[in-house]
C-alpha positions in Angstrom: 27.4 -35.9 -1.5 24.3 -34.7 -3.2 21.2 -33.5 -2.0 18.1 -35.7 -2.9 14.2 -35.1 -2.5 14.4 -36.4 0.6 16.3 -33.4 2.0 13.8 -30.7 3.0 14.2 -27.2 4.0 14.5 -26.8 8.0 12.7 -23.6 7.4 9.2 -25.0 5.6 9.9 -27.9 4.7 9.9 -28.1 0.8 13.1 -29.7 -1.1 16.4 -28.3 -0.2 18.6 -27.4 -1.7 21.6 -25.7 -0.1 23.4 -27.2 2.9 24.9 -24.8 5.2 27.4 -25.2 7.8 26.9 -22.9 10.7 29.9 -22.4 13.7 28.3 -21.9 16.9 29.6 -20.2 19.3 29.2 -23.6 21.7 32.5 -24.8 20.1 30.3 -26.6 17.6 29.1 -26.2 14.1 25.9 -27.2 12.7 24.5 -27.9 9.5 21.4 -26.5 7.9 19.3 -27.1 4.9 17.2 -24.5 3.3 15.1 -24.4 -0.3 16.1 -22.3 -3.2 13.7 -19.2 -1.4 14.3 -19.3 2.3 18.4 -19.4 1.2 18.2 -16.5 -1.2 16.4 -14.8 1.5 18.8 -15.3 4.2 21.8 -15.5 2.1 23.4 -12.3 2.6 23.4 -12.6 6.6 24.6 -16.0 6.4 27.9 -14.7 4.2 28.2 -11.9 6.7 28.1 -13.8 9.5 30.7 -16.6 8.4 28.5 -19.2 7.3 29.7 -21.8 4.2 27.4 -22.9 1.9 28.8 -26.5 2.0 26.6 -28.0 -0.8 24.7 -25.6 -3.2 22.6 -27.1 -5.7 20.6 -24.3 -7.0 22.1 -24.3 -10.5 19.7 -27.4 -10.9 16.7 -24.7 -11.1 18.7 -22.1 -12.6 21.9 -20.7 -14.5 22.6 -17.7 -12.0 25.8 -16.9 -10.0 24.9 -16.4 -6.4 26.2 -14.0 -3.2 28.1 -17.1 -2.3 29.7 -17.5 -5.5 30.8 -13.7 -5.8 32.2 -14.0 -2.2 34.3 -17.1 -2.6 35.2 -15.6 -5.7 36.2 -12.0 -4.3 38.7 -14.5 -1.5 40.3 -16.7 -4.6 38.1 -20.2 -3.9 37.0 -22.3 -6.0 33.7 -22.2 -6.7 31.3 -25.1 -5.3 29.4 -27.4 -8.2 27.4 -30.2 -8.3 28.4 -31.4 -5.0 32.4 -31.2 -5.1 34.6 -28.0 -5.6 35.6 -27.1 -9.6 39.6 -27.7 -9.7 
């Protein structure tokens, strides 16, 4: 799966680029998109509070590791790329 310009950030609107899955306390988890700002902006809660960055796709803008990346890192996973997990 791979984001597309057709994916837009449910915050304003521009292109997304993260997809995050969000467990509700309904039972139910839902998924969110957010652009390159509005996730770097809410990342850290969204870590804190459990949420996965399912698909990140910010490397296509730029080279830097993200909270997300240190995270998964810090608990041994594998860390996400280009729309699959790195073996």
């Amino acid at each position: 799966m791979t984001l597309t310009a057709a994916d837009r950030c449910d915050r304003c609107g521009a292109r997304a680029y993260v997809l995050v899955c969000v467990l509700v306390a309904d039972g139910g988890d839902h998924e969110l998109l957010f652009c390159a700002h509005h996730y770097q902006q809410h990342e850290r809660r969204l870590v804190i509070t459990g949420a996965r960055a399912v698909l990140d796709q910010r490397y296509q803008l730029q080279g830097q590791e993200t909270l997300s990346d240190r995270a998964d890192a810090a608990r041994g996973l594998p860390r996400i790329a280009d729309g699959g997990r790195d073996a």
